[in-house]
C-alpha positions in Angstrom: 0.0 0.0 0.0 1.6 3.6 -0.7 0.9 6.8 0.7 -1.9 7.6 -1.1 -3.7 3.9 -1.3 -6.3 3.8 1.0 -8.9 1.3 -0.4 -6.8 -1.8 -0.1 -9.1 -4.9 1.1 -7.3 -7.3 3.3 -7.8 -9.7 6.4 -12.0 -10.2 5.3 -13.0 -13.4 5.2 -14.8 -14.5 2.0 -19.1 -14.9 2.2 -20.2 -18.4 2.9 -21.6 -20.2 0.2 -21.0 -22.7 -3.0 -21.1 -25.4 0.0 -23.3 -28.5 0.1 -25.2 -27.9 3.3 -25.7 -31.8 3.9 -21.8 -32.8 3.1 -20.4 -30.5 5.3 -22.7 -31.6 8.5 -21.4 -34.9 9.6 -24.1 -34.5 12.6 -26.9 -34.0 10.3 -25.7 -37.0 8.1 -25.3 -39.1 10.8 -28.9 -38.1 12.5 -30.4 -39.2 9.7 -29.0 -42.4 9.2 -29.4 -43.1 12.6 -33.4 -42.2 13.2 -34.3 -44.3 10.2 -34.0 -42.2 7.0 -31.3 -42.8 5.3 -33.2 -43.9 2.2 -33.2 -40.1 1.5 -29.7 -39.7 1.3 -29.0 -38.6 -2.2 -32.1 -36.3 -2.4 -30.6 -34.4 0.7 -27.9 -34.9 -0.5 -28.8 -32.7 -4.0 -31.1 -30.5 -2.2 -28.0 -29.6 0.2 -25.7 -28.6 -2.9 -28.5 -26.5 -4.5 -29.2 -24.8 -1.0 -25.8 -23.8 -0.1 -24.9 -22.1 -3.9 -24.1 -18.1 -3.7 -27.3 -17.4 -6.1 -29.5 -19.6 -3.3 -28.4 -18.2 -0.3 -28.9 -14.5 -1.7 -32.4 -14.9 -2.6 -33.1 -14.8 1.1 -31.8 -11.2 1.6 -33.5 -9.8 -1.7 -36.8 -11.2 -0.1 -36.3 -10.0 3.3 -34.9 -6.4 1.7 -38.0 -6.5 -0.3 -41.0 -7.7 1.4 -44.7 -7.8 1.0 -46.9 -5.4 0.1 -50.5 -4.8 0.2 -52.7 -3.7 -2.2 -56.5 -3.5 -1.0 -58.0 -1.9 -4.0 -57.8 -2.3 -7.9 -57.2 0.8 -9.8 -60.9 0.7 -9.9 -62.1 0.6 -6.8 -62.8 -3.0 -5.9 -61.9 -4.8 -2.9 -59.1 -7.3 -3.7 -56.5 -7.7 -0.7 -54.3 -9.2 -2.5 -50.4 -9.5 -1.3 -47.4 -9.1 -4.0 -44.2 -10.4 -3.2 -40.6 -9.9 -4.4 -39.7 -12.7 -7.3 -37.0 -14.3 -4.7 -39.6 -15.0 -2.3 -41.5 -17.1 -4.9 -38.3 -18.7 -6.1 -38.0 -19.5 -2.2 -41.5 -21.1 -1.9 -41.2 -22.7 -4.8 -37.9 -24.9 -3.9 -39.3 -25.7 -0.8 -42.8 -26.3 -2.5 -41.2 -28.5 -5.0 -38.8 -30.4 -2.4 -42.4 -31.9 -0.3 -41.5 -29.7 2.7 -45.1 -29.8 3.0 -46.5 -33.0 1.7 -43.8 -35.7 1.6 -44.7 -37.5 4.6 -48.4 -37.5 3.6 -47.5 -38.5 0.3 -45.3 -41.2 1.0 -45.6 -42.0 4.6 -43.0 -44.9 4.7 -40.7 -45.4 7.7 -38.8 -42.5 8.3 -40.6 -40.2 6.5 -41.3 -37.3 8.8 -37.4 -37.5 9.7 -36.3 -37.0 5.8 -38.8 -34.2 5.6 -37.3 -32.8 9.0 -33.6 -33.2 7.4 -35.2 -30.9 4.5 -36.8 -28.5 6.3 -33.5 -28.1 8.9 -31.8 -27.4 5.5 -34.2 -24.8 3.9 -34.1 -23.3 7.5 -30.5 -22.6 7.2 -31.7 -20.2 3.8 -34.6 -18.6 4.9 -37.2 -18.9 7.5 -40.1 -16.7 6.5 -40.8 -19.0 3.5 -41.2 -21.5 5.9 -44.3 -20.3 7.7 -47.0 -21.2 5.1 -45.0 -25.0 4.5 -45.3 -25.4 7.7 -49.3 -24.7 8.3 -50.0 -26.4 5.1 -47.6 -29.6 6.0 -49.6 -29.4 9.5 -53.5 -28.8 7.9 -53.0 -32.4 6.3 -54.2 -35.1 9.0 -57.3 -32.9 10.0 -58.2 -32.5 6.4 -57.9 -35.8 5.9 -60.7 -36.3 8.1 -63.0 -33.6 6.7 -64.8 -35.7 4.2 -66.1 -33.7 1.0 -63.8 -30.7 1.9 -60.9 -33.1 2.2 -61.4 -34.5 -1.1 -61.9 -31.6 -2.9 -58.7 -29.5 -1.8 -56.3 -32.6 -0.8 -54.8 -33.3 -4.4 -54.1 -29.2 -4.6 -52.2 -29.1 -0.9 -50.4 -32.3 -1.5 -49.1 -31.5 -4.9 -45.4 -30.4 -5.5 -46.2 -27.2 -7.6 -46.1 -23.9 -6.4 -48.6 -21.8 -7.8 -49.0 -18.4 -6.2 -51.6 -17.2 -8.2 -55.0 -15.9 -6.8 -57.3 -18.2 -8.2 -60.5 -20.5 -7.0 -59.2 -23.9 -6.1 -60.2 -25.5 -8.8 -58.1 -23.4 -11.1 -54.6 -24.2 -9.1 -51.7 -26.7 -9.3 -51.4 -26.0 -5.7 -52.8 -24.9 -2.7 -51.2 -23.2 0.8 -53.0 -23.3 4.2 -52.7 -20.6 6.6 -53.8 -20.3 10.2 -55.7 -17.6 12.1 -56.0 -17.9 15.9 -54.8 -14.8 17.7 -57.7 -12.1 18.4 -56.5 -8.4 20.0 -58.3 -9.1 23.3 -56.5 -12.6 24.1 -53.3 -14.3 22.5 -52.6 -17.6 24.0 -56.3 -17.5 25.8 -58.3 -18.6 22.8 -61.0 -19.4 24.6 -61.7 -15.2 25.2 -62.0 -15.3 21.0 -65.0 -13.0 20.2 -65.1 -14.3 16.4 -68.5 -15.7 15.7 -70.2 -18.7 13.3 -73.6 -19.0 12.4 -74.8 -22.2 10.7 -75.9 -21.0 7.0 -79.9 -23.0 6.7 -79.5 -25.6 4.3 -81.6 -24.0 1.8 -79.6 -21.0 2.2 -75.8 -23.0 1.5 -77.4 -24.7 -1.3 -79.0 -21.9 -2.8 -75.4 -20.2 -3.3 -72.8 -23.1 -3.5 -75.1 -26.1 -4.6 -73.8 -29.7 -2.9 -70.5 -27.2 -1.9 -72.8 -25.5 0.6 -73.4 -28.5 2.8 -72.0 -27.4 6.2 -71.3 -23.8 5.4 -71.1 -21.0 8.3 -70.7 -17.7 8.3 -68.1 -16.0 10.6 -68.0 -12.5 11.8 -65.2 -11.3 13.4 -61.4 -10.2 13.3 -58.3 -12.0 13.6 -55.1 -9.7 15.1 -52.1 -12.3 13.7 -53.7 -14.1 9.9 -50.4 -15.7 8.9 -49.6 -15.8 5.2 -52.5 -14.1 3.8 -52.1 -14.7 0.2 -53.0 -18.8 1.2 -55.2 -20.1 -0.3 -57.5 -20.8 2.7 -56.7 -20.9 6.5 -57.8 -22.8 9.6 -59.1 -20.4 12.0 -61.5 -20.2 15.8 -64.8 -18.9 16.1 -67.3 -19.2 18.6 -70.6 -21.5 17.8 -73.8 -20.1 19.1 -74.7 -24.1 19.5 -72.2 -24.1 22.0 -72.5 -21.0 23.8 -69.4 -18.5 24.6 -67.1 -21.6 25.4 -68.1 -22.9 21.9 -64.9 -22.4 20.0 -65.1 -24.5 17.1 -62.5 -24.9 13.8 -63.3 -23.4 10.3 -61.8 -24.0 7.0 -62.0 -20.5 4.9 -60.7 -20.3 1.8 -60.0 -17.0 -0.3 -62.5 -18.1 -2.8 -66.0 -19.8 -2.5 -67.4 -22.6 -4.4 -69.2 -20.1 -6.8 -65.8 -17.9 -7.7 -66.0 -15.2 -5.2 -64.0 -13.8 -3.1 -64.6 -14.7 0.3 -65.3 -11.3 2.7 -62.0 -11.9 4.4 -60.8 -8.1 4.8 -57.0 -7.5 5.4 -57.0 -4.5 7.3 -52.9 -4.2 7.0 -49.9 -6.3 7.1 -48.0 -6.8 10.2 -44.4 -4.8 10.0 -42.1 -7.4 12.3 -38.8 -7.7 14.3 -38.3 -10.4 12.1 -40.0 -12.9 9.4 -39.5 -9.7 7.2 -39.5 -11.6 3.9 -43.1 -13.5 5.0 -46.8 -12.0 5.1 -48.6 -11.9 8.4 -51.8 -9.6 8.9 -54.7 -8.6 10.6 -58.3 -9.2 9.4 -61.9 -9.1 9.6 -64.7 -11.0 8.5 -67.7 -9.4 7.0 -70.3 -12.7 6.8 -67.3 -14.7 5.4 -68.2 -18.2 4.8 -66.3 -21.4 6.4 -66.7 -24.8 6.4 -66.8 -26.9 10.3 -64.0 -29.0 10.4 -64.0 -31.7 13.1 -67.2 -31.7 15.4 -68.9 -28.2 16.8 -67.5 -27.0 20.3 -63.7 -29.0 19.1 -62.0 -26.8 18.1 -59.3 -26.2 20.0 -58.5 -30.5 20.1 -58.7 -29.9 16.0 -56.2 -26.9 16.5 -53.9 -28.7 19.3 -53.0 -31.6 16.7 -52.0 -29.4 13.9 -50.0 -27.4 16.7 -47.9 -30.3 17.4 -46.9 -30.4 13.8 -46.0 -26.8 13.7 -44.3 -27.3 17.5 -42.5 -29.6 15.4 -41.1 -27.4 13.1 -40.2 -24.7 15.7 -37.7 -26.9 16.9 -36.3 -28.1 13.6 -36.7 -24.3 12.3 -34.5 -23.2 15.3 -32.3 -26.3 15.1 -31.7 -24.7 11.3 -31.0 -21.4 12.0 -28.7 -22.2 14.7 -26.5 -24.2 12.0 -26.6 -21.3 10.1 -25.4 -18.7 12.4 -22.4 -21.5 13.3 -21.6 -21.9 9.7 -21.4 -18.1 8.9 -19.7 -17.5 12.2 -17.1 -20.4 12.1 -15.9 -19.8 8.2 -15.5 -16.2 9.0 -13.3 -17.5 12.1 -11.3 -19.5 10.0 -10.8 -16.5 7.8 -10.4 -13.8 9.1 -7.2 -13.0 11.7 -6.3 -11.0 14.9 -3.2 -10.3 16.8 -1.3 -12.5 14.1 -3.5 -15.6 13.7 -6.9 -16.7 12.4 -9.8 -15.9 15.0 -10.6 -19.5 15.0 -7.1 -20.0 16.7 -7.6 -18.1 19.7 -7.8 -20.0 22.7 -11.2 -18.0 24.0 -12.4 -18.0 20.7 -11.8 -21.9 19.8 -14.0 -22.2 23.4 -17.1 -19.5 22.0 -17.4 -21.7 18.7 -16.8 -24.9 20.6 -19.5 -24.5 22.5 -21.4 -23.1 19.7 -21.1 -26.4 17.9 -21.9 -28.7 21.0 -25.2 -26.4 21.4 -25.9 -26.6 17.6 -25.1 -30.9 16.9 -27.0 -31.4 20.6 -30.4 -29.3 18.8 -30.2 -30.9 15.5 -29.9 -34.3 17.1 -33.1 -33.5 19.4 -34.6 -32.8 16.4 -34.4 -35.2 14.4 -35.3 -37.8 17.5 -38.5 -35.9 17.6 -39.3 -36.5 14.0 -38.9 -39.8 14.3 -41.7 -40.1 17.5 -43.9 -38.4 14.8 -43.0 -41.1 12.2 -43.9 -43.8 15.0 -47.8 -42.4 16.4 -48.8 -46.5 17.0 -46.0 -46.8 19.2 -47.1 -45.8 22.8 -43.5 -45.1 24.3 -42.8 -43.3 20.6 -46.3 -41.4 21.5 -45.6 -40.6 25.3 -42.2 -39.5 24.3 -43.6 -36.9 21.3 -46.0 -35.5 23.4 -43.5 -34.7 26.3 -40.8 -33.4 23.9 -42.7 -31.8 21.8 -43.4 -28.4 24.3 -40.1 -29.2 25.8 -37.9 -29.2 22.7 -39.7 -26.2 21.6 -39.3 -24.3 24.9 -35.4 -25.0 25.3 -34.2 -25.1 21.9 -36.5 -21.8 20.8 -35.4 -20.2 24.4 -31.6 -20.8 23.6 -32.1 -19.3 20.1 -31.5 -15.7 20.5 -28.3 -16.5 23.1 -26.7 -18.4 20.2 -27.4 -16.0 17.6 -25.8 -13.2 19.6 -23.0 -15.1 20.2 -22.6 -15.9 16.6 -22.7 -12.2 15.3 -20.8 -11.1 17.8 -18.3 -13.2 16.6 -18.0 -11.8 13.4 -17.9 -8.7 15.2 -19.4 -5.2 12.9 -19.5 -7.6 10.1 -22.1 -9.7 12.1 -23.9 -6.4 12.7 -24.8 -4.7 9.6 -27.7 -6.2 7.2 -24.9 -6.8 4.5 -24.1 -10.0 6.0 -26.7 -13.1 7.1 -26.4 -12.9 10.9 -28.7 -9.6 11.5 -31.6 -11.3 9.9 -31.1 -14.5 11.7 -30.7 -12.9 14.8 -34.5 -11.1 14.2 -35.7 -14.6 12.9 -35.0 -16.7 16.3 -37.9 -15.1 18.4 -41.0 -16.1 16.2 -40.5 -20.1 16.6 -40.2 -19.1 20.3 -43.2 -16.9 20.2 -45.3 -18.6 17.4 -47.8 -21.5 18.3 -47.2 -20.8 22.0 -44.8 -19.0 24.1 -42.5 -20.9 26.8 -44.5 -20.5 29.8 -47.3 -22.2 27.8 -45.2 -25.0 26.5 -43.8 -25.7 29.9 -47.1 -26.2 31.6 -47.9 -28.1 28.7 -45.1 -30.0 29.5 -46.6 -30.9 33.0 -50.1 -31.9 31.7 -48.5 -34.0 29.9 -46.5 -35.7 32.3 -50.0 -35.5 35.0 -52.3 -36.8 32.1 -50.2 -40.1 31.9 -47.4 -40.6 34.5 -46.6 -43.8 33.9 -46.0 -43.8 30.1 -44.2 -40.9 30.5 -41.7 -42.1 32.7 -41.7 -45.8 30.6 -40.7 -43.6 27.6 -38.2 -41.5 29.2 -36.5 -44.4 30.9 -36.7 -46.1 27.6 -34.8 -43.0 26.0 -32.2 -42.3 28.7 -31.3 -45.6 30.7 -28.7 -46.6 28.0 -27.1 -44.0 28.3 -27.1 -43.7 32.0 -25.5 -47.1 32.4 -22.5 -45.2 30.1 -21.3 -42.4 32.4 -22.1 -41.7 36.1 -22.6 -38.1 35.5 -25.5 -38.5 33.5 -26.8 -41.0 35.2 -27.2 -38.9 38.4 -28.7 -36.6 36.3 -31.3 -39.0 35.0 -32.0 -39.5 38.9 -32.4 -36.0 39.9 -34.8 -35.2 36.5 -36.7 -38.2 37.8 -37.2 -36.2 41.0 -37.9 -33.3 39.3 -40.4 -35.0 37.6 -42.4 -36.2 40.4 -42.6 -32.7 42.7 -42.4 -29.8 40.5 -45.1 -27.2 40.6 -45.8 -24.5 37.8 -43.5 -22.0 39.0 -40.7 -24.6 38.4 -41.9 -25.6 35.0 -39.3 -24.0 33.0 -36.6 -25.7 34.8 -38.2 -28.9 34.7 -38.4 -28.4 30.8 -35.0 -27.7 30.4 -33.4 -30.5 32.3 -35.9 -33.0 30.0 -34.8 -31.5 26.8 -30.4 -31.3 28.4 -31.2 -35.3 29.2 -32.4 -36.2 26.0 -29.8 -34.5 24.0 -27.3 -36.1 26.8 -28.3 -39.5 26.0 -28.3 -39.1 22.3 -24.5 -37.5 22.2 -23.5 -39.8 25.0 -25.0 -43.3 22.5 -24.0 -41.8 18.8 -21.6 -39.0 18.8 -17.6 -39.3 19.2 -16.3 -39.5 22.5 -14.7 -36.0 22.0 -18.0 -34.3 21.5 -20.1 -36.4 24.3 -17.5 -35.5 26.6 -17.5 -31.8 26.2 -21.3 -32.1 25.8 -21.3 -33.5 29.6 -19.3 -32.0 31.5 -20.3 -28.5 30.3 -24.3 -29.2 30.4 -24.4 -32.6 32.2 -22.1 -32.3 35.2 -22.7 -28.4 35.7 -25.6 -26.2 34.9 -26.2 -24.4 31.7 -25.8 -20.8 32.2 -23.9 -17.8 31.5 -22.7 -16.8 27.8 -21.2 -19.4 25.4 -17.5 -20.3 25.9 -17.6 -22.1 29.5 -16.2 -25.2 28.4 -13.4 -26.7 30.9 -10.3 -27.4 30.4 -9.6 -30.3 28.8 -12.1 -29.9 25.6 -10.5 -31.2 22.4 -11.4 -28.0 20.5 -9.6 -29.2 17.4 -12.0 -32.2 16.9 -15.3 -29.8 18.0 -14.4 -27.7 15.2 -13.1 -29.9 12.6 -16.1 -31.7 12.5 -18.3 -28.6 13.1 -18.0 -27.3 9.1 -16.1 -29.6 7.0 -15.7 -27.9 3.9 
């Protein structure tokens, strides 16, 4: 550099990308061999070379720069609410779309199928996550439509199918179709049951006069809905109250955008939602002027409907998180092992190696867990599979969402200014950790969720988790003392000790699984820094001792 040179880029570590996002995850590989999908191998295998090219991983900032927009009106005056998105966002939906991130385990449900579909969307979710909201209601709609007789049969073929078509269009006119959900009302969040929304049973004559054989159990709702995710879907699941019922009457209805006779349905978006995060995705508020939806399940059950489709989308909080965590580690890691400081690469300082370390440990440990979950979803016969999914389920999605934002902090702070600015990935996936966290129940409800669970059915609780943990236990006395304590825990803790309880399930689990099926090198570190002390503090507590080398070697191989 002379005198007057003072543009001379040096010392910045190159942007992450042209990587397979499957190769260079020996975790991930492993996991998926080990909980019963490795059928799906190659597929993964090519979806994780095509997700991790330069051009891929930039369509995520273009959609998130340029998000949706609203347009009520026509240049004419008539109502049309429609929602135009930036073209990366549609090349987004239409990868995932095209991959059966929402369909493939309804469309082939062989053994292992909900884990290979977990594998995909942990993948996608290392892209982009707003995308992934409308895959995951419309991968979740799927067993209660399948139950809704004539409804079912009609819009089944469109939500199952692999094509993407974001066009606004009656049903019958689509390749495709994409369910959204509508819950949340301004006057209670979690509390549905204060939902003000109301349903009124259209007279037979009345349904059949307007929609023909279509019309047969038709309502109409009146009401408003403060959070209407993805409202360009083509129909959404939401609550209303059933006069049948009284007030406590909450019942589920299926409304689409368009009604059997090529309408629009009086769904008003009053204006779209302007986030921390999810920036990229479409979430809204609404009202219902006499809009028309169609009972799905019996009246007064709604929130039993609702609760099973919220396991599937519990589901993919975790593996969502799980995803974004590997993310943030890959992003933070490469520019470690690229950039330097004080005369060697960041990823060879001592208190660094530890940060990213322990940033590794947290992120194998979460995608582990998640793909174990999947795989009590691919098992729903099995009672210990069962009593374990319905434990871990709120659990998984109370630790792993909790632990989020801590490891996405630590990860940009890493990279330092670079981490900080929107030019780079780790701003956005900092904003995007909060919404599996918030979304389909915050932690205090998924931790007393946790101890209904245990209280409905103590005894197959306990039979599963001693089924999951004992091997393990019989492998290291640490853990096993662990196992003892949580079993403790398990049998006198109240609400107000509900998040710890969750925790400690969620540590154990990942314990075991690290502890049966990961090197020694990574169990070890896993243990004695979660196991044999309590989590707390920032990242980069490890002991001494830690083979950092190995942790990192096999955190990114590249």
């Amino acid at each position: 550099m002379n005198q007057f040179d003072t543009h001379d880029v040096f010392n910045q570590a190159p942007p992450f990308g042209d990587v397979n996002l499957l190769r260079c995850d020996p975790a991930l590989r492993e996991g998926l061999a080990r909980e019963g999908a490795a059928w799906a191998g190659d597929t993964l295998d090519a979806l994780g070379a095509r997700l991790g090219r330069f051009e891929v991983l930039d369509l995520a900032r273009l959609a998130n720069a340029n998000g949706p927009r609203l347009t009520a009106f026509d240049r004419s005056g008539h109502r049309v609410d429609e929602v135009e998105f930036h073209p990366a966002w549609h090349e987004l939906m239409g990868m995932m779309i095209g991959a059966g991130a929402h369909s493939a385990p309804w469309r082939d449900p062989r053994p292992g199928a909900q884990v290979a579909r977990a594998a995909a969307y942990l993948l996608f979710g290392q892209v982009e996550n707003g995308a992934q909201c409308p895959v995951t209601m419309t991968y979740a709609s799927v067993p209660a439509l399948c139950r809704a007789g004539r409804l079912g049969e009609r819009w089944l073929p469109k939500i199952l199918s692999n094509e993407y078509d974001p066009r606004s269009l009656p049903i019958e006119h689509k390749r495709g179709a994409l369910i959204g959900m509508g819950m949340t009302e301004k006057q209670g969040g979690t509390d549905v049951r204060a939902n003000t929304t109301r349903a009124r049973e259209l007279l037979p004559s009345e349904a059949r006069a307007r929609f023909g054989e279509e019309g047969e159990g038709a309502w109409a709702i009146v009401g408003h809905k403060w959070f209407f995710s993805a409202p360009q879907s083509d129909a959404h699941l939401i609550l209303a109250q059933t006069d049948e019922a009284g007030s406590g009457g909450l019942s589920c209805f299926f409304v689409p955008r368009y009604l059997p006779d090529g309408s629009r349905n009086a769904i008003r978006v009053q204006r779209l939602k302007d986030k921390l995060g999810n920036r990229s995705n479409a979430s809204s508020e609404v009202e219902f002027h006499d809009a028309v939806g169609w009972l799905v399940g019996e009246v007064g059950r709604g929130i039993p409907t609702i609760l099973e489709m919220g396991s599937h989308t519990r589901l993919d909080c975790v593996v969502g998180t799980a995803g974004i965590m590997r993310a943030a580690l890959c992003h933070a890691l490469h520019h470690a092992r690229g950039r330097a400081a004080f005369g060697k690469p960041l990823a060879q300082q001592p208190l660094m190696r530890n940060v990213l370390a322990d940033l590794a440990l947290e992120s194998e440990a979460a995608t582990a867990f998640a793909l174990r979950l999947a795989r009590c979803f691919d098992r729903p016969e099995d009672p210990i599979e069962a009593a374990l999914g319905r434990i871990l389920t709120p659990a998984g999605k109370y630790w792993l969402c909790k632990r989020g934002p801590g490891f996405g902090a630590e990860a940009m702070e890493v990279m330092g200014g670079n981490g900080y600015v929107e030019d780079g990935p780790l701003a956005r996936l900092y904003r995007e950790f909060p919404v599996n966290s918030i979304w389909e129940g915050s932690g205090n409800v998924m931790c007393l969720d946790v101890l209904r669970a245990l209280g409905k059915a103590p005894e197959a609780a306990r039979a599963a988790l001693e089924a999951e943990l004992a091997p393990a236990a019989a492998l290291d006395a640490r853990f096993a003392d662990y196992v003892r304590q949580l079993g403790r825990d398990m049998s006198d803790t109240g609400e107000e000790g509900a998040r710890r309880l969750a925790e400690r399930l969620v540590i154990a689990v990942q314990g075991a699984l690290l502890l049966r099926h990961a090197p020694p090198f990574v169990a070890e570190a896993f243990v004695a820094s979660r196991i044999a002390q309590d989590v707390g503090g920032a990242f980069g507590r490890l002991p001494p001792g830690t083979d950092f080398d190995a942790i990192l070697a096999r955190a990114l191989v590249v």
